[in-house]
NUVO-906581 format. One record per residue: residue number from 1; residue in three letters; chain; z, x, y of N, C-alpha, C, O in turn. Coordinates in steps of 0.2 Angstrom, whole numbers, always signed. Last residue first. Layout:
! NUVO-906581
{NUM,ALA,A,{Z,X,Y},{Z,X,Y},{Z,X,Y},{Z,X,Y}}
...
***
This chain:
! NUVO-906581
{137,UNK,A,{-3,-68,-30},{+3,-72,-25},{+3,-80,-29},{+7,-84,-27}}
{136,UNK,A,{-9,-61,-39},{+0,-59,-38},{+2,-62,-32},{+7,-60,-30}}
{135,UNK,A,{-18,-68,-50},{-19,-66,-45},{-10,-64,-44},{-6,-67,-47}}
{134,UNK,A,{-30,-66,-64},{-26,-66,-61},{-21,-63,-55},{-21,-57,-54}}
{133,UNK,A,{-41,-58,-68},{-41,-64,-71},{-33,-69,-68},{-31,-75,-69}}
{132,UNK,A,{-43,-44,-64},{-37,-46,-70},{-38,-53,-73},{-37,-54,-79}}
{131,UNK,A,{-55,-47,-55},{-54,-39,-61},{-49,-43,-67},{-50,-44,-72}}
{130,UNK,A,{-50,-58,-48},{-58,-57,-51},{-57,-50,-56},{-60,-51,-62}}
{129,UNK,A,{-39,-59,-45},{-42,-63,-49},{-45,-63,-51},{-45,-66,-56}}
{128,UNK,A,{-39,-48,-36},{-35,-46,-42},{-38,-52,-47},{-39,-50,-53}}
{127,UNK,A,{-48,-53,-26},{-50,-46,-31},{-48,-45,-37},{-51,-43,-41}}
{126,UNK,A,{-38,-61,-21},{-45,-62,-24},{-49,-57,-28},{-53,-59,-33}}
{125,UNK,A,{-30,-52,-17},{-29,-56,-20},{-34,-59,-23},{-33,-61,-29}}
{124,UNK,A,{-36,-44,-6},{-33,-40,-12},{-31,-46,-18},{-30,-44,-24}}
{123,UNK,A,{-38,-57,+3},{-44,-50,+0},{-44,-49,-6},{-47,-50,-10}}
{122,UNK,A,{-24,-60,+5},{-28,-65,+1},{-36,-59,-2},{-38,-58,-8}}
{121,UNK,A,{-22,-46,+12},{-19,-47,+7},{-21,-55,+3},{-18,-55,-2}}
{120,UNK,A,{-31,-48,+24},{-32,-44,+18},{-25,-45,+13},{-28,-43,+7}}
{119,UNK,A,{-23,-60,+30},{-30,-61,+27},{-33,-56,+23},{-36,-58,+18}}
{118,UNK,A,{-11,-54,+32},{-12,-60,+29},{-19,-61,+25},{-21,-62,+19}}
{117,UNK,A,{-14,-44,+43},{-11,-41,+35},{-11,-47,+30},{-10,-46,+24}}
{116,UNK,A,{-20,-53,+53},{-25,-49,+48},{-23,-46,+42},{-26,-44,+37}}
{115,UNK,A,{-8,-58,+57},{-13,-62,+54},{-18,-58,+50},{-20,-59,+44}}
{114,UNK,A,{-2,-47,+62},{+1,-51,+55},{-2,-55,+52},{-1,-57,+46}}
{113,UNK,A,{-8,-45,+74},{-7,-40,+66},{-6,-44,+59},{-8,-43,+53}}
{112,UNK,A,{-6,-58,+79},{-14,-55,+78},{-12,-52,+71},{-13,-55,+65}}
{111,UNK,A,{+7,-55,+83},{+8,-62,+79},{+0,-61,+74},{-2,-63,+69}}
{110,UNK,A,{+5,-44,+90},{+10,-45,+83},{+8,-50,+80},{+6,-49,+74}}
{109,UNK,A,{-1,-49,+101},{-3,-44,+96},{+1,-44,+91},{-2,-43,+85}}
{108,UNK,A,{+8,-59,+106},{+4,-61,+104},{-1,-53,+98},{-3,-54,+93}}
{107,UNK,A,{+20,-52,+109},{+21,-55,+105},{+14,-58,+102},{+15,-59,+96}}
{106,UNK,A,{+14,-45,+121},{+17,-39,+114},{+17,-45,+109},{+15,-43,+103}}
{105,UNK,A,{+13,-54,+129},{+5,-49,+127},{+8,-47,+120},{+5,-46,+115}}
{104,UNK,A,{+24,-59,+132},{+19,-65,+130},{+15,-60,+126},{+13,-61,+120}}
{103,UNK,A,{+28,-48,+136},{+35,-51,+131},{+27,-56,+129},{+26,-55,+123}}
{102,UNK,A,{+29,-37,+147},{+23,-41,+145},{+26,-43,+138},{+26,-38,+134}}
{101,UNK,A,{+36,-27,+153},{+39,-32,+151},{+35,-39,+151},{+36,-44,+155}}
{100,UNK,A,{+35,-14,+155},{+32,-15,+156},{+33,-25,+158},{+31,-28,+163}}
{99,UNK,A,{+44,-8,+143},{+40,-5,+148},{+38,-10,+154},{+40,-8,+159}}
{98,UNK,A,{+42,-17,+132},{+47,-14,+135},{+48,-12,+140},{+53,-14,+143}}
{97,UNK,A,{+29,-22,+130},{+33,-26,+129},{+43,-23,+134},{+47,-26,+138}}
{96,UNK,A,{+23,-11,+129},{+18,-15,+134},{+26,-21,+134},{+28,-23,+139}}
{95,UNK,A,{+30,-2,+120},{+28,+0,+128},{+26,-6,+132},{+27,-6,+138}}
{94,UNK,A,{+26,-10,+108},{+32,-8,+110},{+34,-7,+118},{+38,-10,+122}}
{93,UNK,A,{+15,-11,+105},{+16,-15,+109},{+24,-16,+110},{+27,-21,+112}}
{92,UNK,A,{+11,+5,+106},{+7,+0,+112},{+12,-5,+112},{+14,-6,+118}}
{91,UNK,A,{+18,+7,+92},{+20,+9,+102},{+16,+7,+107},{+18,+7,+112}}
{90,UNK,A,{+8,-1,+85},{+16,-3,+85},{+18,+1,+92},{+21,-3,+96}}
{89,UNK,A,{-4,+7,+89},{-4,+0,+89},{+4,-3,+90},{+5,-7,+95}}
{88,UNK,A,{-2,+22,+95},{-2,+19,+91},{+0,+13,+91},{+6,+12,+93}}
{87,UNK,A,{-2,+35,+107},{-2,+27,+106},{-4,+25,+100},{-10,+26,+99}}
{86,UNK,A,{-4,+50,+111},{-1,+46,+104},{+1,+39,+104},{+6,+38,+101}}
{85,UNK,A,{-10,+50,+122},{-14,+54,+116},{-11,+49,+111},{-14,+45,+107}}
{84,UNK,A,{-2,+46,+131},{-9,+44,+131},{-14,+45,+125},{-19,+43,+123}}
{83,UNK,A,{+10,+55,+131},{+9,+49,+129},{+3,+44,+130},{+5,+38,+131}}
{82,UNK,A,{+12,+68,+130},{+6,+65,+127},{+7,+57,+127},{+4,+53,+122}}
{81,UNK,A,{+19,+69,+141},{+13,+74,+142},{+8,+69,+140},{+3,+66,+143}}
{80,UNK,A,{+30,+62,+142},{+26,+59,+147},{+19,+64,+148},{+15,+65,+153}}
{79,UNK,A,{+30,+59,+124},{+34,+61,+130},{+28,+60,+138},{+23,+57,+138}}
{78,UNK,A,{+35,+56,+108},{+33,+52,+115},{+35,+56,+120},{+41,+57,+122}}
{77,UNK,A,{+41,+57,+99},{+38,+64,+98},{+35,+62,+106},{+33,+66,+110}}
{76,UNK,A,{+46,+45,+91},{+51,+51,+93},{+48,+56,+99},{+52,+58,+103}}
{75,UNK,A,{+36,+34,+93},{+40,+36,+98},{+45,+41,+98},{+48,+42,+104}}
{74,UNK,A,{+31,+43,+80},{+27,+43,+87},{+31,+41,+92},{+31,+44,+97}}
{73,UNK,A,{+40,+38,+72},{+40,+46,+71},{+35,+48,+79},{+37,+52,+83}}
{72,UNK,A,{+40,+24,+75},{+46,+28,+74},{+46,+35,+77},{+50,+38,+81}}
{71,UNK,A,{+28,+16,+67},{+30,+19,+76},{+37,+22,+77},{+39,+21,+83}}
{70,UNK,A,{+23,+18,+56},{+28,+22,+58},{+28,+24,+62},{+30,+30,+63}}
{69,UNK,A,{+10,+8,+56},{+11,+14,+54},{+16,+20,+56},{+14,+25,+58}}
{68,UNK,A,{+4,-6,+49},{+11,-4,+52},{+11,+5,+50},{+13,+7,+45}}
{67,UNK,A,{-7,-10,+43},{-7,-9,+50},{-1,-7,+55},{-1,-7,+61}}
{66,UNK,A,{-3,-11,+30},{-9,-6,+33},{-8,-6,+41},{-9,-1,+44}}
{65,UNK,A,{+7,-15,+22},{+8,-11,+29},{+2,-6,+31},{+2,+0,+32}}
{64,UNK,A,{+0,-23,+15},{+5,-27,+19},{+6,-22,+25},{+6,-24,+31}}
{63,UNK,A,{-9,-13,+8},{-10,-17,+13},{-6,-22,+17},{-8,-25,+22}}
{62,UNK,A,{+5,-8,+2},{+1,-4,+5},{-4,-7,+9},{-5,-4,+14}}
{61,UNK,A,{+6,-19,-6},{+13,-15,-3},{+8,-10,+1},{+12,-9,+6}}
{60,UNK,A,{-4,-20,-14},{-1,-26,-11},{+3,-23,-7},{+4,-27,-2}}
{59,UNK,A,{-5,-9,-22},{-11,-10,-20},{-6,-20,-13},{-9,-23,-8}}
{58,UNK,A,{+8,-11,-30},{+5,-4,-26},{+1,-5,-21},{+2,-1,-15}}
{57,UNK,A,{+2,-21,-38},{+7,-23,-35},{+8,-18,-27},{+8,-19,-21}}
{56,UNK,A,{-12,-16,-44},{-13,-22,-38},{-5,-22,-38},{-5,-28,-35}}
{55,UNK,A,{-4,-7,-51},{-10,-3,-48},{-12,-9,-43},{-13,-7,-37}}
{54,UNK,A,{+1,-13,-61},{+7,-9,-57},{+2,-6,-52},{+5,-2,-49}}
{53,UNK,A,{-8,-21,-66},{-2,-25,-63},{+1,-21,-58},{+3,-23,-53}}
{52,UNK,A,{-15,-9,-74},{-18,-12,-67},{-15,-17,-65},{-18,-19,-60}}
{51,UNK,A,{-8,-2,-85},{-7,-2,-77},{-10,-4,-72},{-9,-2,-67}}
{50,UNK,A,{-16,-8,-94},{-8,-7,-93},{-7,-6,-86},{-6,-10,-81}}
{49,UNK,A,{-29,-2,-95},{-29,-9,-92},{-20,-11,-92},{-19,-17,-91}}
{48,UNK,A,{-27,+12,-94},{-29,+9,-89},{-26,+2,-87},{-23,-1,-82}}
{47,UNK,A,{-21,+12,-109},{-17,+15,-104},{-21,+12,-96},{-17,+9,-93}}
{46,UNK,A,{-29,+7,-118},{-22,+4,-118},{-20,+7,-111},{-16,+3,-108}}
{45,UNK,A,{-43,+11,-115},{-42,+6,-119},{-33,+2,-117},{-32,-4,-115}}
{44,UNK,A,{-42,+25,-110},{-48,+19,-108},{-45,+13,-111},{-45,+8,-107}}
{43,UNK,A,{-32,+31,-118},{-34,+29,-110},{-36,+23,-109},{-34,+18,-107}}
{42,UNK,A,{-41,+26,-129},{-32,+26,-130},{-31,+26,-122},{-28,+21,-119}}
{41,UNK,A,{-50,+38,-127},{-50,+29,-129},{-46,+26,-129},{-48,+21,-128}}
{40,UNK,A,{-45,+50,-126},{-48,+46,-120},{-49,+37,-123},{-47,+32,-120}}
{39,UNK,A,{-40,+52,-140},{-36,+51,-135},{-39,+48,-128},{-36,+44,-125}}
{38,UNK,A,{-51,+39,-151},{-46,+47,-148},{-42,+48,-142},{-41,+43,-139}}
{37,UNK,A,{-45,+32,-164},{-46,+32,-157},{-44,+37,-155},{-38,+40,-156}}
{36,UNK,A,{-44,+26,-179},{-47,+33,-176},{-48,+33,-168},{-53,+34,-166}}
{35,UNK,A,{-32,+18,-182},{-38,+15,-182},{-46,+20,-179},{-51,+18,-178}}
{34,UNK,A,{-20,+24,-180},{-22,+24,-185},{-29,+19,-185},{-31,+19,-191}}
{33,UNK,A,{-21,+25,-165},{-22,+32,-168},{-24,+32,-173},{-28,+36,-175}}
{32,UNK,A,{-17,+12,-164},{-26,+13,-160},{-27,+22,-164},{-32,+25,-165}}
{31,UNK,A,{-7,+12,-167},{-11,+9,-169},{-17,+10,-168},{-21,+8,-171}}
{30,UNK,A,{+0,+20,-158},{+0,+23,-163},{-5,+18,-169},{-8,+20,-174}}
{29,UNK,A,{-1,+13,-146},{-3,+21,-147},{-5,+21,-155},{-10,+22,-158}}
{28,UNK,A,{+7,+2,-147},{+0,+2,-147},{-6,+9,-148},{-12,+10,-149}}
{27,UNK,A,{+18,+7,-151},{+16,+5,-157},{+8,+4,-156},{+4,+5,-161}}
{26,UNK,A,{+23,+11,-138},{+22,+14,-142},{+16,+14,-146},{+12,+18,-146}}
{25,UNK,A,{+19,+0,-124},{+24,+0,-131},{+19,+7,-134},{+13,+7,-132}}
{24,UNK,A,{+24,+7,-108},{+18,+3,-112},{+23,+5,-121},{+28,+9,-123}}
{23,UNK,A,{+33,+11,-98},{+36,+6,-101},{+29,+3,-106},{+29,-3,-109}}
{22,UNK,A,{+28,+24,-96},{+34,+24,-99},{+35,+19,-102},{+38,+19,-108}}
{21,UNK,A,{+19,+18,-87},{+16,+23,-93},{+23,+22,-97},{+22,+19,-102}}
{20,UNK,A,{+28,+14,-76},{+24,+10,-82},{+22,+13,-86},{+24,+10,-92}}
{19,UNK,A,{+35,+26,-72},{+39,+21,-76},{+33,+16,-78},{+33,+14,-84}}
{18,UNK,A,{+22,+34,-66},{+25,+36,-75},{+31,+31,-77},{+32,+31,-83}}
{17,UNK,A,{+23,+23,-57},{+14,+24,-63},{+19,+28,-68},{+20,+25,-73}}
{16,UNK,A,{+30,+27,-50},{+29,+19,-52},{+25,+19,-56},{+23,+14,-58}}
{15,UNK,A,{+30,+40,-47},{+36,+38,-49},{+33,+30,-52},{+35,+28,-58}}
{14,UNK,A,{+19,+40,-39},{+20,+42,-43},{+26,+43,-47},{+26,+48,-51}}
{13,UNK,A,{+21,+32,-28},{+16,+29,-34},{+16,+33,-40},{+14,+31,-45}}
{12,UNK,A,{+29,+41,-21},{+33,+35,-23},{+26,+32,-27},{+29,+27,-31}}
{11,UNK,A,{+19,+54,-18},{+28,+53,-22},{+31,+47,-26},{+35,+47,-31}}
{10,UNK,A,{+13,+45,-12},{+9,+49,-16},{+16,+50,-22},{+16,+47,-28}}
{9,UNK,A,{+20,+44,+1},{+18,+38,-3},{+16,+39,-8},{+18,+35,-12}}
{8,UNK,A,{+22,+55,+7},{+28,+54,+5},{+25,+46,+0},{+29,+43,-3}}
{7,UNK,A,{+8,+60,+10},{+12,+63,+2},{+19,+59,+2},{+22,+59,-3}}
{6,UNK,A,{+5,+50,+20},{+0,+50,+13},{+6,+54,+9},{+9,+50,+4}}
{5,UNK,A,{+14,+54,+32},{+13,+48,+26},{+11,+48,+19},{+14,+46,+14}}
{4,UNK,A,{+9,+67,+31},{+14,+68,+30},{+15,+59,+26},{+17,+57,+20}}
{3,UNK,A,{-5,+65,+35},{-2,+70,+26},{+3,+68,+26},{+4,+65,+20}}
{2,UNK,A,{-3,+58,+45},{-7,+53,+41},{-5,+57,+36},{-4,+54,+31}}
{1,UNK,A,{+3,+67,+55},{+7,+61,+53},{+4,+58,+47},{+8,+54,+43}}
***
């Protein structure tokens, strides 16, 4: 499940990184070509620090959902063999809620989760302050 997440995110940053490369201006190219810079310099110089907006927005969409990991694909595959092997945080509190009908306990782990995607997300935003000089909340 973790390749299968990993390449289908792998796909979508990569689609968001050649529309920025796509959207850096030209002229900047071609000016740093008439000033002799070679092509790693031209990286280093114009192309990195271009995408590091599209690199912390990426980077924010990815710890919002650090800890949601497509309890979907796990409750698909649920059965009364493995259902001890494949609990995953969102089917724990799927089952403790549904099952079980502990409505106080499920609610309260969520409300947990959401607090720690809030706190690493001020993390990644402090970071972004600190490298960029500016932050995206």
């Amino acid at each position: 499940m973790w390749l299968w997440l990993t390449w289908k995110n792998l796909g979508w940053a990569a689609i968001m990184y050649i529309a920025a490369i796509a959207s850096i201006d030209e002229q900047m190219y071609e000016a740093a070509k008439v000033d002799g810079a070679t092509r790693m310099q031209m990286i280093r110089i114009i192309t990195i620090p271009s995408l590091l907006p599209t690199y912390f927005v990426l980077l924010m969409l990815n710890i919002a959902n650090f800890l949601s990991n497509g309890m979907e694909q796990y409750f698909v595959f649920q059965n009364a063999f493995n259902k001890d092997y494949i609990q995953v945080l969102d089917l724990y509190v799927y089952n403790l809620a549904m099952a079980s009908g502990a409505y106080s306990v499920s609610t309260a782990l969520s409300i947990l989760k959401s607090v720690i995607s809030v706190i690493l997300l001020c993390i990644a935003n402090g970071s972004s302050k600190w490298i960029r000089g500016e932050g995206f909340i």
